[in-house]
C-alpha positions in Angstrom: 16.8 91.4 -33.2 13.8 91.0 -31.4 13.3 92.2 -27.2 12.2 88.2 -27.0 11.1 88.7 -23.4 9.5 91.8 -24.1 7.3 90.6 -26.8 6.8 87.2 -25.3 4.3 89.2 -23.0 0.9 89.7 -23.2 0.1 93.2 -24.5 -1.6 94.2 -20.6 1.1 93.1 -19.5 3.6 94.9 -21.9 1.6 98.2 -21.0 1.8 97.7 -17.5 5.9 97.0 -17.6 5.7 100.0 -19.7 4.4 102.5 -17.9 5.7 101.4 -14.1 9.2 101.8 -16.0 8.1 105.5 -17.2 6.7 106.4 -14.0 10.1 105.0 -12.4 12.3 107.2 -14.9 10.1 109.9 -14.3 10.3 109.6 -10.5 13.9 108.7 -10.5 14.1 112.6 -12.9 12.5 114.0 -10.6 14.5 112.9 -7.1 17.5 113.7 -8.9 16.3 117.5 -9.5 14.6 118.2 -6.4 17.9 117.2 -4.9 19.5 119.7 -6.8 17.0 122.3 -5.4 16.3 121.4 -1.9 19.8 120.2 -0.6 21.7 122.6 0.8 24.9 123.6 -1.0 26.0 127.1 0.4 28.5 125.5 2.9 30.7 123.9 0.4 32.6 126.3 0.0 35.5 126.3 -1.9 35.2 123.0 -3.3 33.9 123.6 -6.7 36.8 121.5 -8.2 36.5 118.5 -5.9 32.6 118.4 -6.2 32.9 118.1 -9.9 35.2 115.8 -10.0 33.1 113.6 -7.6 29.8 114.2 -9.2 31.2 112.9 -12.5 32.6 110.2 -10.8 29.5 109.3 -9.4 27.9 109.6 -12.7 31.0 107.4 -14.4 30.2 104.8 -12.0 26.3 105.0 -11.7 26.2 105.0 -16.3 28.9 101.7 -15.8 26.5 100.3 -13.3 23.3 100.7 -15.3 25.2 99.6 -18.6 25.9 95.7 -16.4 21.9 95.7 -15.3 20.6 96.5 -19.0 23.1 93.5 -20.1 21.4 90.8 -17.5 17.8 92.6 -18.1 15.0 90.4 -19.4 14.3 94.0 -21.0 17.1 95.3 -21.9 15.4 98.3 -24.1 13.4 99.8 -21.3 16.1 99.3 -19.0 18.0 101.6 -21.5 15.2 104.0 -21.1 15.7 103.8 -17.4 19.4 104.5 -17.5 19.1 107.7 -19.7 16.3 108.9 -17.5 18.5 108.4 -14.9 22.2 109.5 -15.8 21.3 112.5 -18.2 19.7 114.4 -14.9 22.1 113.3 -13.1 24.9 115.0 -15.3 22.9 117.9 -15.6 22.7 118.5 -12.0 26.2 117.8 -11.1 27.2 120.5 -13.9 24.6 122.9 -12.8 25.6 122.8 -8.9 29.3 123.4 -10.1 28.1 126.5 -12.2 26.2 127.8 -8.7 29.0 127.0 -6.6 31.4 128.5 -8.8 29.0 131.8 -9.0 28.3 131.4 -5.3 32.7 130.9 -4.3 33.8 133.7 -6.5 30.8 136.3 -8.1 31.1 137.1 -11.6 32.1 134.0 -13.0 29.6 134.3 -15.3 28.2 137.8 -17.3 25.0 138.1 -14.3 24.3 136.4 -11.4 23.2 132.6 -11.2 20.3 131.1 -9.0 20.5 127.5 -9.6 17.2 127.7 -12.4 19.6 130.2 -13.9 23.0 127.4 -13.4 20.2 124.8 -14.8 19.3 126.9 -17.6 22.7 127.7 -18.6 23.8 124.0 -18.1 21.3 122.7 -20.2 21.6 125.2 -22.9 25.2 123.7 -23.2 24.1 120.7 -23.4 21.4 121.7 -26.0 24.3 123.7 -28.1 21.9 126.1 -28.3 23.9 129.0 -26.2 21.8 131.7 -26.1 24.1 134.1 -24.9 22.2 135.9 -22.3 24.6 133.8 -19.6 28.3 133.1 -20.4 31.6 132.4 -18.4 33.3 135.6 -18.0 36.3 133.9 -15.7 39.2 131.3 -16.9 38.0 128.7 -14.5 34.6 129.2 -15.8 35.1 128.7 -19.3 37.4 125.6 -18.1 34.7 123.8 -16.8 32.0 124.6 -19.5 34.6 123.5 -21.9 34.8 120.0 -19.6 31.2 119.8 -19.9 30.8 120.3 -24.3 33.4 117.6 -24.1 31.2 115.3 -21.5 27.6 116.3 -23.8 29.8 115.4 -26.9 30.4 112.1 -25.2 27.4 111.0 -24.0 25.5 111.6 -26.9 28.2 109.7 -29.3 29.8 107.2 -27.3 27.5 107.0 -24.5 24.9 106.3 -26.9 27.2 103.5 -28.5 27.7 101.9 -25.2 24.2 101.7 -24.6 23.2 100.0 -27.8 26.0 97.6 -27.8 24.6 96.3 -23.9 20.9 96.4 -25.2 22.2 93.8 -28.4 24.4 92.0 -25.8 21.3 91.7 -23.1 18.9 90.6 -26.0 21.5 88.1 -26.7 21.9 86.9 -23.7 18.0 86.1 -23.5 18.5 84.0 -27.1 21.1 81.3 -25.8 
């Protein structure tokens, strides 16, 4: 099944859509990190559970949000693009705040210290499955919430990739009646 709309365009044109859809992923990336860097986080104290929660709420509804546009997009594959650009830093920085928060509320959480590169690095080692073992959850609650997040990867590299297919061949649809 053919991106009708896609390849209905000239090829300049198709380069051009392209690439201003790359830069946007890129730039969206790269907002959502910074973010994570630059925002202050040391007064939320205490809250570890309740940010979590809400980031992957946020996620939840940003993924179901992005899932509707690639359905009505005239490009529905690049639009894809966009959304994984988009959601997959965004769950990576909601997990790694929670891991520096969690360090930050209650020290030795983990087997050394986390900065937020190391609550990053560690976040997207678990998402990797690589686990190199130089950083670990020592604490309950720690293990708790990596645990949450192997199930979460799990998911949106099965089903979330599922769901995103299935609105890419219902959006190219759409464009064929």
């Amino acid at each position: 099944m053919a991106d009708s709309g896609y390849h209905r365009l000239p090829p300049g044109e198709q380069r051009r859509l392209a690439r201003r859809s790359l830069l946007r992923s890129l730039a969206g990336g790269a907002v959502i990190v910074t973010g994570y860097f630059v925002l202050p986080m040391d007064e939320l104290d205490g809250v570890v559970a309740a940010y979590l929660g809400l980031g992957l709420l946020v996620v939840a509804v940003v993924l179901a949000w992005q899932i509707r546009e690639i359905t009505r997009s005239p490009y529905p594959r690049i639009r894809a693009v966009n959304t994984l650009a988009t959601c997959v830093p965004l769950l990576l920085v909601v997990f790694a705040a929670a891991y520096y928060l969690m360090e930050l509320n209650r020290a030795g959480s983990f087997t050394e210290p986390l900065t937020r590169s190391d609550a990053m690095y560690f976040t997207v080692t678990v998402l990797a499955t690589v686990g190199f073992g130089d950083i670990a959850p020592v604490t309950e609650t720690a293990r708790l919430v990596v645990t949450v997040q192997i199930i979460g990867d799990l998911l949106v590299v099965g089903l979330g990739a599922k769901v995103l297919l299935t609105a890419v061949q219902t959006g190219l649809r759409h464009q064929q009646d």
